[in-house]
C-alpha positions as CSV (number, residue, x, y, z in Angstrom):
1,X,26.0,20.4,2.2
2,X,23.3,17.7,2.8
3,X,20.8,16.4,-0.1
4,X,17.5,18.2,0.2
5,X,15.4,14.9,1.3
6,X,11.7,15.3,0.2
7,X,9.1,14.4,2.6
8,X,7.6,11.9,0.2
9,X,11.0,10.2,0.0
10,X,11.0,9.8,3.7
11,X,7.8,8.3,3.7
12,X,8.5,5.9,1.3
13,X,11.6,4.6,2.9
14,X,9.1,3.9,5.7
15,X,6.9,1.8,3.5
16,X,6.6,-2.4,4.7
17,X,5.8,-2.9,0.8
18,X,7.9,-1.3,-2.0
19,X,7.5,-1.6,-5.4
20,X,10.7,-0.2,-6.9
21,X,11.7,1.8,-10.5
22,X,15.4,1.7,-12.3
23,X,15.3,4.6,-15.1
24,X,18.9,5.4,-16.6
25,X,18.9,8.8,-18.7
26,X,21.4,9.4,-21.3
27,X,23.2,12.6,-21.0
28,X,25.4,14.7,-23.5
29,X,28.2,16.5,-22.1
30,X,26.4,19.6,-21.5
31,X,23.9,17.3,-18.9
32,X,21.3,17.5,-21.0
33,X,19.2,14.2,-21.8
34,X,19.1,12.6,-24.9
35,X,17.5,9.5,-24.2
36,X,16.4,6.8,-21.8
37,X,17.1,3.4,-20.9
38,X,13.7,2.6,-19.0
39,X,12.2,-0.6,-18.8
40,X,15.9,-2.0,-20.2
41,X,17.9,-2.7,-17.0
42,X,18.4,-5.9,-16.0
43,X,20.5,-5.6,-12.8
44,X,22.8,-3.1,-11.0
45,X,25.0,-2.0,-8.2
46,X,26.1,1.2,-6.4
47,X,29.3,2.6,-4.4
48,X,29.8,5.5,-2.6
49,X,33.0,5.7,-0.9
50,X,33.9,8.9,1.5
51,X,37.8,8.1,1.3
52,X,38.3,7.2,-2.4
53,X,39.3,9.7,-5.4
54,X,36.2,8.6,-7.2
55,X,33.4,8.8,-5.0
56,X,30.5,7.6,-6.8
57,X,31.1,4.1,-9.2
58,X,28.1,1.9,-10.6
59,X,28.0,-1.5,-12.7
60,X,24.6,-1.8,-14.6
61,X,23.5,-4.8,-16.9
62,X,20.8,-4.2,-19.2
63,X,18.8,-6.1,-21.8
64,X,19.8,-4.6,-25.8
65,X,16.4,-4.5,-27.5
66,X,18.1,-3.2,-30.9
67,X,21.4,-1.7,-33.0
68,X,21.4,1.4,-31.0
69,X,22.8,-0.2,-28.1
70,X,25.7,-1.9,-29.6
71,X,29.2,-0.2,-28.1
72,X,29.8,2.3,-31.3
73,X,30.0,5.6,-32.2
74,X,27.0,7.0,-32.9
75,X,25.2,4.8,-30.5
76,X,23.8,4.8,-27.1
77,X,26.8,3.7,-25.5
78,X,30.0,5.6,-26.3
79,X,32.1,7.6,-24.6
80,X,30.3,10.7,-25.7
81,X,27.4,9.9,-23.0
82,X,26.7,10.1,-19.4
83,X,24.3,8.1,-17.5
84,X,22.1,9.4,-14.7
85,X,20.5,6.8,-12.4
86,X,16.8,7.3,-11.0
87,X,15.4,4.5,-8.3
88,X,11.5,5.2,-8.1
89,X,9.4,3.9,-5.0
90,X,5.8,4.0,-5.6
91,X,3.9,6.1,-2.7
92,X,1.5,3.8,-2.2
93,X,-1.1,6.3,-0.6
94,X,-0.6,8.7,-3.6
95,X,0.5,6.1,-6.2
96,X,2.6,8.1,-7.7
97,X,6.5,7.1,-8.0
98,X,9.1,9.5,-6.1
99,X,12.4,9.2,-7.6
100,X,15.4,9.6,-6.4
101,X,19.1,10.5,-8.2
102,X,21.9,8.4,-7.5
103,X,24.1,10.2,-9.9
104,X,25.7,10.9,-12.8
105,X,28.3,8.6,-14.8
106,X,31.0,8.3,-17.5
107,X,30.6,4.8,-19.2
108,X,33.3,2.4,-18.7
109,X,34.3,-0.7,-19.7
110,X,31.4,-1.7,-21.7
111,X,31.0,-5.9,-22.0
112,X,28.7,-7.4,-24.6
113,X,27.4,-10.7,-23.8
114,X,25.2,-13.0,-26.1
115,X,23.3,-16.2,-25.3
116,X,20.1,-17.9,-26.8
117,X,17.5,-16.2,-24.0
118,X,19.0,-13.0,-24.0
119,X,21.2,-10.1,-25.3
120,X,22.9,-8.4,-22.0
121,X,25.3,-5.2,-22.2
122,X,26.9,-4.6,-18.6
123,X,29.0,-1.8,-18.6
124,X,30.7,0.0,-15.0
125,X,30.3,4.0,-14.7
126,X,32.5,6.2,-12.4
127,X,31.7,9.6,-11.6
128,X,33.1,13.2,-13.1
129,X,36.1,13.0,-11.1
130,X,37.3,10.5,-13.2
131,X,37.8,13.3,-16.1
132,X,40.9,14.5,-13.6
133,X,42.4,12.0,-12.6
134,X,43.9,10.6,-15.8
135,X,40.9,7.7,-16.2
136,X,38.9,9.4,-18.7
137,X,41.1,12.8,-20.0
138,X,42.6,14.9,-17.1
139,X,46.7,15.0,-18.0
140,X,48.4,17.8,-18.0
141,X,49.5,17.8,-21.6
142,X,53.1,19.3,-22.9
143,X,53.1,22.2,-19.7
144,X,54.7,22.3,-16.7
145,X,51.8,24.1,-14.6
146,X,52.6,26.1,-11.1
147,X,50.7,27.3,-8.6
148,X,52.4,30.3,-7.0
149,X,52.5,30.8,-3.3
150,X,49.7,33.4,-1.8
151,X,47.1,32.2,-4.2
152,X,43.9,32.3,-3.4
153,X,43.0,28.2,-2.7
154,X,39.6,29.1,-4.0
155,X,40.4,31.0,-6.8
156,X,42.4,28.2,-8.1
157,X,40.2,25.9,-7.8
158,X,37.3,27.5,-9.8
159,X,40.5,28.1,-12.9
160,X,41.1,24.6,-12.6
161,X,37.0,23.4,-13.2
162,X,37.0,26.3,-15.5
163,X,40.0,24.9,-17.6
164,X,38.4,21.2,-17.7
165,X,34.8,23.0,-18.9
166,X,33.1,22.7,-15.4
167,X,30.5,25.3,-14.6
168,X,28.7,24.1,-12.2
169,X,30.5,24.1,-8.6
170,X,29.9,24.9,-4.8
171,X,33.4,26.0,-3.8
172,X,34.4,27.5,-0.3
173,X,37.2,29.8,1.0
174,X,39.6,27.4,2.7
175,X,39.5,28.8,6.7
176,X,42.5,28.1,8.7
177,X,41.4,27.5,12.5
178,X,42.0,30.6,13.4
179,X,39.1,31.7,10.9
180,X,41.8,33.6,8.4
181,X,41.5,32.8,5.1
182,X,44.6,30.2,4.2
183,X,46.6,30.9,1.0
184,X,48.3,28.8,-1.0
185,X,51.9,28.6,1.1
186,X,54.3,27.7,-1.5
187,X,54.9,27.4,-5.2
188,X,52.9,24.0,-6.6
189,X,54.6,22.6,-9.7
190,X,53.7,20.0,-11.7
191,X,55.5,18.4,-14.6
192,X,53.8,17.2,-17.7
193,X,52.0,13.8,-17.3
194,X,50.5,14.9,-13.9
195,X,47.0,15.1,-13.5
196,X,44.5,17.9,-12.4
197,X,43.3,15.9,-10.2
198,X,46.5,16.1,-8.6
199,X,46.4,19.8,-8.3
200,X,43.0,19.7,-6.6
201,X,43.5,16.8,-4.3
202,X,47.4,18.9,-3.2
203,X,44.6,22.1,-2.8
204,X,42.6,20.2,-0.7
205,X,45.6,18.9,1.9
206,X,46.8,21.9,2.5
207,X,44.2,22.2,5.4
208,X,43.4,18.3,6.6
209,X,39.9,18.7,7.2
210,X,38.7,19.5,3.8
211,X,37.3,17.3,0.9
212,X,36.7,17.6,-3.0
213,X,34.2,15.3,-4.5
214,X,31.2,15.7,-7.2
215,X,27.4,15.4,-6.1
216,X,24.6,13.3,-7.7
217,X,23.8,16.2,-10.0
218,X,27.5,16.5,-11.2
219,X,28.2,19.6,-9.0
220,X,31.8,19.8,-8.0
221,X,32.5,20.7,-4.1
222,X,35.4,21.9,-2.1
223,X,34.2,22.0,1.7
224,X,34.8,20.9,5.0
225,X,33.9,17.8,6.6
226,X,30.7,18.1,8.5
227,X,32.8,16.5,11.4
228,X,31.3,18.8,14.0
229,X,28.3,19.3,16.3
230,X,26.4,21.4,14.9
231,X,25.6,19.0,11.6
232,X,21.6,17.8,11.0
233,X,20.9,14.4,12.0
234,X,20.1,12.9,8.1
235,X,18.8,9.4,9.7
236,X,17.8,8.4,12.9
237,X,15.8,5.2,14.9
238,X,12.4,6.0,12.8
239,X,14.2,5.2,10.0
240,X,16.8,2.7,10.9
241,X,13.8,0.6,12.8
242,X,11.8,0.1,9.3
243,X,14.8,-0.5,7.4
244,X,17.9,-2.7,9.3
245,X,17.7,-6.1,8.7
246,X,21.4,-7.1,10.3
247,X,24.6,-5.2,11.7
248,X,28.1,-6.6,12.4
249,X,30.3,-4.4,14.9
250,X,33.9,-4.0,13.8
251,X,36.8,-2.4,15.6
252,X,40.0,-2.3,13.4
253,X,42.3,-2.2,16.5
254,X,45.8,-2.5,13.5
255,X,44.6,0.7,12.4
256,X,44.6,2.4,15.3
257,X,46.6,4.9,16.6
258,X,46.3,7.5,19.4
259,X,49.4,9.5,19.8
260,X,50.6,10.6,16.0
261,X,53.2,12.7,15.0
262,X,53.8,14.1,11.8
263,X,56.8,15.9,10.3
264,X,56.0,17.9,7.5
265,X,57.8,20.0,4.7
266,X,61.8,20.9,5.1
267,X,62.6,24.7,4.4
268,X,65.5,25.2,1.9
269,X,67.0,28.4,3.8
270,X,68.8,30.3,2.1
271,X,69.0,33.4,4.0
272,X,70.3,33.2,7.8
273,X,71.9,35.1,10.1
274,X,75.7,36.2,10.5
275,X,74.5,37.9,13.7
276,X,72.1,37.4,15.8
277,X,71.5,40.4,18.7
278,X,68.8,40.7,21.2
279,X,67.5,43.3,22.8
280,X,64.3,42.6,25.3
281,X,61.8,41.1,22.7
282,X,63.6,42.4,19.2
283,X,65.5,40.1,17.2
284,X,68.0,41.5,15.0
285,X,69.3,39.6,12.7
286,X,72.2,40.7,10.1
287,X,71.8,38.8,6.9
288,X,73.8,39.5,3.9
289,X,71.5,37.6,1.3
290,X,68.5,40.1,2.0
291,X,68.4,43.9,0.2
292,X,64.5,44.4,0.9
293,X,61.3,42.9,2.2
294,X,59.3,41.5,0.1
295,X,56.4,38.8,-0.2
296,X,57.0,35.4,1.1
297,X,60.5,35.7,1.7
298,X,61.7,33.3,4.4
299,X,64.7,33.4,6.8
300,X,65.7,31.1,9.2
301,X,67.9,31.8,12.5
302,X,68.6,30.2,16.0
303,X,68.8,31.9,19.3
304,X,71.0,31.2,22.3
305,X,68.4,32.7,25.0
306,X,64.6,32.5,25.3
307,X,63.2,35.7,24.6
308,X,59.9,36.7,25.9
309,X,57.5,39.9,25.5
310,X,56.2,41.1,22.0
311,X,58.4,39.7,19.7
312,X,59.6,41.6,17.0
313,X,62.2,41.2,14.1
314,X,64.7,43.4,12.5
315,X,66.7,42.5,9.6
316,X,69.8,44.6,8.6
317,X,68.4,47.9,8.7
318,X,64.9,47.2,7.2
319,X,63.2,47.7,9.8
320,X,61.5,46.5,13.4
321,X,58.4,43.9,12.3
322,X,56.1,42.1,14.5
323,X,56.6,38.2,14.6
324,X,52.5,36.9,14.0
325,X,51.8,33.2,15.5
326,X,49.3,30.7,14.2
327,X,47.1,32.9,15.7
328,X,46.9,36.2,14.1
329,X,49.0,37.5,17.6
330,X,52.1,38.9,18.2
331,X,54.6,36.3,19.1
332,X,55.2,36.5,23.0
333,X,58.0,33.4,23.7
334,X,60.8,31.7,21.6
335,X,63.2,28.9,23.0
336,X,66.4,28.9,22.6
337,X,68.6,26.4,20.6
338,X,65.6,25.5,18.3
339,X,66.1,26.7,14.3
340,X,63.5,28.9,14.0
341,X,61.6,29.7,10.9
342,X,59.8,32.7,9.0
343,X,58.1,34.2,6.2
344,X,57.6,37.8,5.2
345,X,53.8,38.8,4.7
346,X,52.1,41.1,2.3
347,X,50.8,42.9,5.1
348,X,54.5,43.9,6.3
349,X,54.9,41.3,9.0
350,X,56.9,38.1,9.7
351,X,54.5,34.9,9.8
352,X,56.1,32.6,12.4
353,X,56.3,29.2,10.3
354,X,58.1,26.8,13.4
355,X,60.9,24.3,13.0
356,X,63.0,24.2,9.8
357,X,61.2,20.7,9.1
358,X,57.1,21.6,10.2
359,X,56.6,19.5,12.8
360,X,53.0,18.4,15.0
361,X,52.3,16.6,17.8
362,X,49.3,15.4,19.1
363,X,47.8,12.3,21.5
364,X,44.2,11.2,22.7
365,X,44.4,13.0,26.0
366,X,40.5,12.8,26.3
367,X,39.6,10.4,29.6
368,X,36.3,10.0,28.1
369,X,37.8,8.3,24.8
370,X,37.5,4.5,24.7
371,X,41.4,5.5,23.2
372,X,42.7,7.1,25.8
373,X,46.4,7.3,26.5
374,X,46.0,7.0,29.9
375,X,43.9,3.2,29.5
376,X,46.1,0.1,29.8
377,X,47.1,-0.3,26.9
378,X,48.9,3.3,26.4
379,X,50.5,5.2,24.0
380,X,50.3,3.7,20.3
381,X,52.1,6.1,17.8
382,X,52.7,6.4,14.5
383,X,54.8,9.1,12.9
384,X,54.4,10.6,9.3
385,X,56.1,11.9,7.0
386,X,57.0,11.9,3.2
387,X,54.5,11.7,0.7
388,X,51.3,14.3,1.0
389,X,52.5,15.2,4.4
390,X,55.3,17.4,2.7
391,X,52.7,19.9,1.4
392,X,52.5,21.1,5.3
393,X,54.4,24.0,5.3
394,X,54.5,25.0,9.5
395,X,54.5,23.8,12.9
396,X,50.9,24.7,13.2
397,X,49.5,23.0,9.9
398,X,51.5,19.5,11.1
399,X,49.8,20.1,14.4
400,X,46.2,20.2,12.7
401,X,47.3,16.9,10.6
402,X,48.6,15.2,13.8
403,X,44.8,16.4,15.6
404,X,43.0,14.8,12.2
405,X,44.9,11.8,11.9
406,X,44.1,11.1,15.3
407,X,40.4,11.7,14.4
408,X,40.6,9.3,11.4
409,X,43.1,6.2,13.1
410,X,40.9,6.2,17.0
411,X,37.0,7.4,16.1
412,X,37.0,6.3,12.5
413,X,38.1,2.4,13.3
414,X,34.9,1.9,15.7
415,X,32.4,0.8,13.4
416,X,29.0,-1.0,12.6
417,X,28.3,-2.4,9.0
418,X,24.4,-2.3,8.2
419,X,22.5,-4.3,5.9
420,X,19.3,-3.1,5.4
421,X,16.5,-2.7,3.2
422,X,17.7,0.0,0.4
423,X,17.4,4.1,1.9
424,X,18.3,5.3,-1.7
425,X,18.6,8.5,-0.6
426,X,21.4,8.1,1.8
427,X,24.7,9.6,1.0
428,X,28.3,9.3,2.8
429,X,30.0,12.1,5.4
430,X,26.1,12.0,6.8
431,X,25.6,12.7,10.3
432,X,23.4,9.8,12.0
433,X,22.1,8.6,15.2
434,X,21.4,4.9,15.6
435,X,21.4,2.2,18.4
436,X,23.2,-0.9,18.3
437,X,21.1,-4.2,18.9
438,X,22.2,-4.5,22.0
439,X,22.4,-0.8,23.4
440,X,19.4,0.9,24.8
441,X,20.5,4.4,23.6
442,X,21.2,5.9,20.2
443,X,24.6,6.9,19.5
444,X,26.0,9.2,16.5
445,X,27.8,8.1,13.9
446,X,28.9,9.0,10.7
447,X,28.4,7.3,7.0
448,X,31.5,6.6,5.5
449,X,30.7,3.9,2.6
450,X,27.7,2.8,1.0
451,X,26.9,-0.4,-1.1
452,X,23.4,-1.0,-2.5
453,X,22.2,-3.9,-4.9
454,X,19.8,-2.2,-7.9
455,X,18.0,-5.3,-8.3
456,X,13.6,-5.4,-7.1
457,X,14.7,-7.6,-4.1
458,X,18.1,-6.1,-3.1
459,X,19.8,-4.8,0.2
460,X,22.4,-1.9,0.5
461,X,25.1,-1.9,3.0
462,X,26.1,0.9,5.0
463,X,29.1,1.6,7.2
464,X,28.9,3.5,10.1
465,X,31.9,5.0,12.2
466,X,31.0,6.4,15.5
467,X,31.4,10.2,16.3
468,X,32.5,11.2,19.8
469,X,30.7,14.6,20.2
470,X,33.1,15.7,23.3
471,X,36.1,15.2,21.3
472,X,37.8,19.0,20.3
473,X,36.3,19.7,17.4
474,X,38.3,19.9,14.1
């Protein structure tokens, strides 16, 4: 979900003249403000980074005008405090000063620094993620903690926040592309010395197009990517036009890849067939292992014809169940000679899961793609496997990572860095338009970073990857 952007803040990023604010609130641990550091600062920075764990970091320097800002308990700044950072542009029809948040912090490393002019503290601030991921609290302490297969993705991530005393979230069902809701697919365990943010970030890959972050107001999300058409244009030319003062094209052709293919998770079968009989589109298969149906029980088995029509299984004498694809329809085709796999449903049907080891494939087949397979310099794969990439549990999943990774390794590598005059406002996974110096027609893109300097006259840097709006949309 996009920032609500103010009209007055678009106007003054329009401004020729700027005369800029830096106000730093303290905030308790409950976000409520206990005092300020206006007038103090003495020079700062800001990152936001799309692709890291920690989203939002900061360093600030600042001028200590007394006791209270020595690095103690009891003082300003202590790890009992947050910091929230306000930049103000004065309207200069109204004269009145529009702020604007650039988010809330945990203190970190604090630095005191003295000299004969001056008295500087500079401390670096990272944002509420941080208090999962094992920099500031987030280990899971003296438990082994599992998440058991069929959970509810959503549900567990709200117990999670809950658990670490977050109450303030924006956290969406996880869709699959079919538009079912998608479950949790297999027990999650985690020994003691992970970290939530482990959990959360294992959540979030389960689907590849998903992402977990906190805003500027310390809200945690769980949401898709806006990577598709029908995302607001944040920034365009009558903003870009007042505001670029450079731009540096980049294409990272090492990084790029346009056929992937990515093997995912290896199914520990336990119950297979003795026999294996046929009969038009029902599979029965005798195992000995099985007494009854129950929940997410998997079987694996191999045929030695195709079968076609509405496909059906039977095991023992438990009766004939319909075989579902990644669709939510009844299986119509199976090859023969390929280890099949699949799982029993709450809904009394098997879930056809694919290969024994999940397995997707997917190249840029799009003519229209400065990437295309078909161009000169063909076909340049990469296969995965190992790592995150075993938390994909089927055929179909692995096929939704291959279509993604394709999506991050061709479009994500064509990029423009701008340096501009500071848009505070901006934020990262924004959809833009913008036209190259030496194009005559905008183009979208997408923000993945941004860098901007705190100080009266300092720049921000923002990188752009271009978005190929006829590209299937994931």
């Amino acid at each position: 979900m996009a920032n609500i952007i103010t009209q007055a803040q678009y106007n003054t990023s329009q401004q020729t003249i700027r005369n800029t604010y830096l106000k730093i609130n303290l905030l308790n641990f409950d976000y409520l403000t206990v005092d300020s550091l206006e007038g103090s600062v003495v020079t700062g920075s800001i990152q936001i980074n799309s692709d890291s764990d920690i989203r939002r970091t900061c360093d600030i320097s600042l001028v200590v005008t007394d006791s209270s800002f020595d690095v103690q308990a009891g003082g300003e700044i202590w790890i009992d405090k947050l910091i929230q950072i306000y930049v103000g542009v004065q309207n200069l029809h109204t004269s009145e000063i529009e702020w604007t948040n650039m988010g809330i912090y945990l203190i970190n490393q604090p630095s005191y620094q003295y000299d004969a002019v001056t008295h500087t503290l500079t401390f670096s601030g990272v944002d509420l993620m941080s208090r999962m991921t094992g920099l500031r609290n987030g280990y899971l302490i003296g438990v082994t903690y599992k998440v058991p297969a069929g959970n509810n993705i959503r549900e567990v991530i709200i117990a999670i926040l809950a658990e670490n005393g977050f109450k303030k979230y924006v956290v969406s069902e996880c869709y699959n592309n079919n538009g079912d809701i998608q479950e949790v697919p297999y027990d999650m365990e985690y020994e003691m010395g992970s970290c939530w943010y482990d959990i959360l970030s294992d959540l979030r890959d389960i689907l590849p197009n998903y992402q977990i972050y906190f805003d500027v107001d310390g809200v945690f999300h769980y949401e898709p990517i806006p990577y598709t058409d029908s995302e607001p244009i944040m920034i365009d030319d009558n903003i870009w036009d007042e505001n670029v003062i450079s731009e540096t094209v980049n294409v990272d052709f090492e990084s790029v890849k346009n056929s992937i293919e990515v093997y995912g998770r290896t199914h520990d079968i336990e119950n297979f067939p003795s026999e294996v009989v046929i009969d038009g589109g029902n599979i029965k298969l005798t195992i000995g292992t099985v007494v009854q149906l129950v929940e997410h029980l998997i079987i694996g088995f191999k045929l030695e014809q195709d079968v076609t029509g509405n496909i059906t299984l039977q095991v023992n004498e438990l009766g004939v169940k319909p075989l579902i694809g990644y669709d939510g329809k009844q299986m119509t085709s199976l090859a023969k000679d390929e280890y099949w796999v699949a799982r029993y449903t709450k809904d009394e049907k098997w879930e056809f899961l694919g290969h024994q080891q999940a397995y997707g494939r997917y190249k840029d087949e799009n003519p229209k793609s400065p990437f295309y397979i078909g161009n000169p310099a063909g076909e340049i794969k990469l296969v995965l496997y190992g790592g995150e990439y075993e938390y994909i549990f089927s055929d179909d999943l692995a096929e939704q990572r291959a279509k993604f990774e394709i999506y991050q390794r061709c479009r994500m590598n064509d990029t423009i860095s701008i340096t501009c005059v500071p848009i505070y406002w901006a934020d990262v996974n924004w959809m833009v338009t913008y036209t190259p110096f030496d194009k005559k027609e905008p183009k979208q893109y997408t923000i993945k970073s941004i860098t901007v300097n705190l100080d009266p006259n300092g720049t921000q840097t923002i990188e752009l990857s271009s978005y190929y709006p006829y590209y299937p949309i994931i």
